[in-house]
C-alpha positions in Angstrom: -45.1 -54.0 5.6 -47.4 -52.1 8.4 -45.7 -48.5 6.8 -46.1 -49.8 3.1 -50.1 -50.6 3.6 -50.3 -47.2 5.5 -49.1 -45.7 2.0 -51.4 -48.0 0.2 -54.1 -46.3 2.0 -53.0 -43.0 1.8 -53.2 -43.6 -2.2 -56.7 -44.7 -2.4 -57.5 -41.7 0.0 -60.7 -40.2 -1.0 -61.8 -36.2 -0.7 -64.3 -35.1 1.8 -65.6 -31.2 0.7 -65.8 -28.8 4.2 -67.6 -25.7 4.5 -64.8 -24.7 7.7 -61.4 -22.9 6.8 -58.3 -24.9 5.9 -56.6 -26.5 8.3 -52.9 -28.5 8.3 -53.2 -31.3 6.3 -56.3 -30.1 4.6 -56.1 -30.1 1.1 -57.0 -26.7 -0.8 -58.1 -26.3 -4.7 -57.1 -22.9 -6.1 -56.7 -20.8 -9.0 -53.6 -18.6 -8.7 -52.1 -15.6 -10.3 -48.4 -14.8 -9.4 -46.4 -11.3 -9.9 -43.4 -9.6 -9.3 -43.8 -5.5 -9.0 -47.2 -5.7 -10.9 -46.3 -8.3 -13.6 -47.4 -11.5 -14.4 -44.7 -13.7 -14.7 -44.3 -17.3 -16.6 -45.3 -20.5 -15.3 -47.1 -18.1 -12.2 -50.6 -18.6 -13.3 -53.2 -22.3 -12.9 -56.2 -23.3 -12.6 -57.8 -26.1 -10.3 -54.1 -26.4 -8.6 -54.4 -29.1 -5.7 -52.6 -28.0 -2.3 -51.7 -29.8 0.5 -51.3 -27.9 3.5 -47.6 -28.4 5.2 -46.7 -30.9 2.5 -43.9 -28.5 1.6 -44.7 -28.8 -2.0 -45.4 -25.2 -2.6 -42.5 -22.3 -2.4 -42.3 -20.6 1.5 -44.8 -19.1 2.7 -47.5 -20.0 0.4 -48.9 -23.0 2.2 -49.4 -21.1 5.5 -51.4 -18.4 4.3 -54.2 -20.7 2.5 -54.7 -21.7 7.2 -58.1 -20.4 7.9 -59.7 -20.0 4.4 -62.8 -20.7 3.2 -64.2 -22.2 -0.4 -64.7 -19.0 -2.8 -62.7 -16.6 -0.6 -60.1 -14.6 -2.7 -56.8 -14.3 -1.1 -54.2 -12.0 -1.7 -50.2 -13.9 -0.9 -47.0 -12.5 -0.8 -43.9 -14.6 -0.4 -40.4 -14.5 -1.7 -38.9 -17.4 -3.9 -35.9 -19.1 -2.5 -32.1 -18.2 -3.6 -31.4 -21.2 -4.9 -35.3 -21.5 -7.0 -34.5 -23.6 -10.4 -35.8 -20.4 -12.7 -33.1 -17.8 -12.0 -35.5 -15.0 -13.1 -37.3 -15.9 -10.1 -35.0 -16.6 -7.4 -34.6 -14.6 -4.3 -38.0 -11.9 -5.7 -40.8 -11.6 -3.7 -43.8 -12.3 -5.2 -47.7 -11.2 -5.2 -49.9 -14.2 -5.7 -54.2 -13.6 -6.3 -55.8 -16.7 -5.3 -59.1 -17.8 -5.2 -60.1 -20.8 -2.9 -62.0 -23.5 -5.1 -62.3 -26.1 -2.4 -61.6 -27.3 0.9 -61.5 -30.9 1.7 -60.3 -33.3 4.5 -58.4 -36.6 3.5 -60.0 -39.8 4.2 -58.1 -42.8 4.5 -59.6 -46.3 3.6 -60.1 -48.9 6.7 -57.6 -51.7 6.6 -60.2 -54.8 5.6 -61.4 -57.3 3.0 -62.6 -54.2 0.9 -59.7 -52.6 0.9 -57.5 -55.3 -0.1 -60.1 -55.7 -3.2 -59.5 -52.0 -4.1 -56.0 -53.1 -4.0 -56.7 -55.7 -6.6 -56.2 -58.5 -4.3 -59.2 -60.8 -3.8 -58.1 -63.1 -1.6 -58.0 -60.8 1.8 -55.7 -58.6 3.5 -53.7 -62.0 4.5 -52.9 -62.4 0.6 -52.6 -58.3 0.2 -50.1 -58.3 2.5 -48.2 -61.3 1.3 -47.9 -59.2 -1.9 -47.0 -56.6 -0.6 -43.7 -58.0 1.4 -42.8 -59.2 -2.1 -43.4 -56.0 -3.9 -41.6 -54.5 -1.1 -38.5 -57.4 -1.2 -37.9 -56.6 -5.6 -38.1 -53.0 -4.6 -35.3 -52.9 -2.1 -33.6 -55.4 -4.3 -33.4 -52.6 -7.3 -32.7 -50.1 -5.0 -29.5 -51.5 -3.7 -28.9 -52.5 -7.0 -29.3 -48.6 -8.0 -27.1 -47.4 -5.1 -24.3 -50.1 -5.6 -24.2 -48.9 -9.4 -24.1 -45.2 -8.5 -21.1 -45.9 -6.2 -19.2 -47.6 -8.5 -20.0 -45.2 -11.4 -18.9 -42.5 -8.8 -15.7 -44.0 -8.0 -14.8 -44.6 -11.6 -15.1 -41.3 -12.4 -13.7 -39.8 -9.9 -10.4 -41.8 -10.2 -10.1 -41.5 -14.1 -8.9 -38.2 -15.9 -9.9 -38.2 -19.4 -10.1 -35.4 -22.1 -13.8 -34.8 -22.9 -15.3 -33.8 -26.6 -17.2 -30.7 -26.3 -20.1 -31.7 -28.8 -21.4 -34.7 -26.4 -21.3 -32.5 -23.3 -23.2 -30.1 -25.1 -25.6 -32.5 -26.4 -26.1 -33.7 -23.1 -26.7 -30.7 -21.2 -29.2 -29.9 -23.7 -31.0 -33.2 -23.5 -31.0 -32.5 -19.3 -32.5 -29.3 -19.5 -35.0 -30.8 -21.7 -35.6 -33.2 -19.0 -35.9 -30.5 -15.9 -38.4 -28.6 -18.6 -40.6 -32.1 -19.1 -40.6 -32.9 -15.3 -41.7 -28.7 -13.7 -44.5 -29.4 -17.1 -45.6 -32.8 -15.5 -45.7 -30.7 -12.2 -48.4 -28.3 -13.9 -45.9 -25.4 -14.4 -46.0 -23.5 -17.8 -42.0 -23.3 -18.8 -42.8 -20.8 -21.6 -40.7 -17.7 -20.9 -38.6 -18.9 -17.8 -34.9 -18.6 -19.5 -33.3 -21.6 -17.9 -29.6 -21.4 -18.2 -27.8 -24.3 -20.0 -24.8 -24.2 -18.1 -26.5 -25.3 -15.1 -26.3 -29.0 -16.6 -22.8 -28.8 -17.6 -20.8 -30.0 -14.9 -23.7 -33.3 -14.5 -23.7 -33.7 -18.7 -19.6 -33.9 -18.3 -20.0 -36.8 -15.5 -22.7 -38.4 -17.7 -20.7 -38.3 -21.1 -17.3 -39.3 -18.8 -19.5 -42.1 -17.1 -20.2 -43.5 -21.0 -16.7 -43.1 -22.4 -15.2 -45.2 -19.1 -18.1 -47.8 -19.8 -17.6 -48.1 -23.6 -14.2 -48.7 -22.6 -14.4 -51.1 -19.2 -17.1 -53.2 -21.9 -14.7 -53.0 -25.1 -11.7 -54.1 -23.1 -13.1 -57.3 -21.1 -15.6 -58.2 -24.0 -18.5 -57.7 -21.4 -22.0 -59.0 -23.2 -25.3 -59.1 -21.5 -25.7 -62.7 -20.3 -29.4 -64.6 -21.6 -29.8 -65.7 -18.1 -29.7 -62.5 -16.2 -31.5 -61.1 -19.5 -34.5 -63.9 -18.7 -34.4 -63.5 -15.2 -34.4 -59.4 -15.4 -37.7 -59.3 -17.4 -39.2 -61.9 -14.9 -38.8 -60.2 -12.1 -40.5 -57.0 -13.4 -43.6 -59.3 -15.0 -43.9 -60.8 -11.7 -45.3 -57.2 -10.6 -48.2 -57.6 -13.5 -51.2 -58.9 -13.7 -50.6 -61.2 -16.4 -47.1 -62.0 -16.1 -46.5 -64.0 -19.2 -48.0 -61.3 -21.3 -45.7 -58.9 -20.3 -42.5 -61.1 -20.7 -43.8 -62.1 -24.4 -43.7 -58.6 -25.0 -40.4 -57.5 -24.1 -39.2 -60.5 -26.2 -41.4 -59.3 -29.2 -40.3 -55.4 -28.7 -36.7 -55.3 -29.4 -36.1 -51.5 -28.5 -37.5 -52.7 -24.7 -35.2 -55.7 -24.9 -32.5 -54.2 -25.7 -32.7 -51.7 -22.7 -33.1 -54.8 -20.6 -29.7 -56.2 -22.1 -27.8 -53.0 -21.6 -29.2 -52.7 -17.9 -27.8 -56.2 -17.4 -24.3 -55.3 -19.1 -24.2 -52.2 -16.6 -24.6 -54.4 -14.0 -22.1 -56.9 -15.0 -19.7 -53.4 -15.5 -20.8 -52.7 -12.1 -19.5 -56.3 -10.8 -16.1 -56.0 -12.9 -15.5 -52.7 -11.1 -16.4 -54.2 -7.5 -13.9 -56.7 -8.2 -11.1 -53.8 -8.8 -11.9 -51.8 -5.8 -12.4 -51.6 -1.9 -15.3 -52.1 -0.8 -16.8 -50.7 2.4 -20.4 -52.0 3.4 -22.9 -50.1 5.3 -26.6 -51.0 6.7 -29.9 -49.0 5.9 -33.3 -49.0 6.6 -36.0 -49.8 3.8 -37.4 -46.6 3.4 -33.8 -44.9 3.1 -32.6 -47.3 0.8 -35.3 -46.3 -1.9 -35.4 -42.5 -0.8 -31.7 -42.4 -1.3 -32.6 -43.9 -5.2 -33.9 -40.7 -5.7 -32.1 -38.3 -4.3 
């Protein structure tokens, strides 16, 4: 709970301008644009781009070069992009990057108090916020040992069933994944215009996903698996017990049938997930909290 609040706090972290240069842990505003033997290249160039010395976030190299700089100093950085990088054009090329230093600011945490727990939308004190906060923290783990069971199963099932796949669903499916990696580097500020991502990249995870859905079709067809209304009811509970106004959110899902449906099939996945427990050997292991849900997105 202690490392959860610390989180809490480092959320509702406010921005503190300095006149010094950056430092580790500083954060850095910057306008930047990248090139490769004198040529601007796609997705290189932004404006306003928040940095965070030694979060890691940036590509090698780039972080520690912004130590020791000032607001409205221009910088001139030259890294190289990983090997592995996710735009191929880019990978392994060193790169030229103008910057100019918009800002330099310190992070400054909340105290742990009264207002604090208000900011947190908790009234009642840091007694109550962290009351709430053990039970957010207790639903959390819940779903993500839910998430890890059901990867482990769907892992084992498709790794001990052979079956002939069509080529038009893989395809479609790679398609729709490099869609995906496209939507998330945009939601990351990068302009995807230009890079040429290469489809086959998502081909061998499309052939598990389409493999995964043919298996499941056919574990639900054969044992006439249907979503059960009390798991259904107490599925959309538990995630309007996280909201304000619980009851509002529950009437909706029962008034919004595309969102009720996705409830009933994530209930019928983990009734497929119970069938093929029941079919196989188990092996347990322990984890910590903060493993548990960084191993859901790994």
């Amino acid at each position: 709970v202690d490392g959860m609040l610390e989180t809490l706090r480092e959320q509702r972290a406010t921005w503190e301008p300095l006149k010094r240069g950056a430092k580790e842990e500083d954060g850095v505003k910057i306008d930047f644009v990248g090139s490769i033997d004198g040529e601007e290249f796609p997705g290189g160039k932004a404006e306003n781009f928040q940095v965070i010395i030694g979060s890691g976030n940036m590509i090698p190299g780039f972080e520690e070069q912004l130590i020791g700089k000032k607001a409205e100093q221009d910088v001139e950085i030259k890294t190289t992009f990983p090997e592995d990088y996710h735009a191929e054009n880019l990978a392994g090329k060193e790169a030229t990057f103008a910057v100019t230093v918009k800002e330099v600011a310190k992070k400054k945490l909340p105290k742990l108090d009264k207002e604090f727990a208000e900011l947190c939308g908790v009234p009642e004190g840091l007694a109550a916020l962290k009351k709430e906060v053990r039970a957010n923290m207790e639903r959390e783990l819940e779903s993500a040992l839910n998430t890890l069971n059901k990867r482990a199963a769907m892992d084992s099932i498709a790794e001990h069933n052979e079956i002939a796949l069509p080529e038009a669903p893989v395809e479609r499916e790679a398609e729709y994944l490099l869609e995906q990696a496209k939507n998330n580097l945009r939601n990351q500020g990068v302009n995807v215009d230009g890079i040429p991502f290469n489809i086959d990249n998502f081909k061998d995870n499309a052939k598990k996903r389409v493999k995964l859905s043919l298996i499941i079709g056919k574990i639900i067809s054969d044992n006439d698996i249907k979503p059960d209304e009390d798991r259904v009811k107490a599925a959309i509970d538990s995630i309007a017990a996280s909201y304000e106004d619980p009851e509002e959110v529950i009437t909706y899902y029962k008034n919004n049938q595309d969102k009720l449906s996705e409830i009933q099939m994530t209930v019928v996945e983990d009734m497929v997930v119970e069938w093929i427990f029941d079919h196989v050997k188990v092996e347990e292991s322990t984890s910590t909290f903060s493993d548990a849900v960084k191993s859901v997105s790994n």
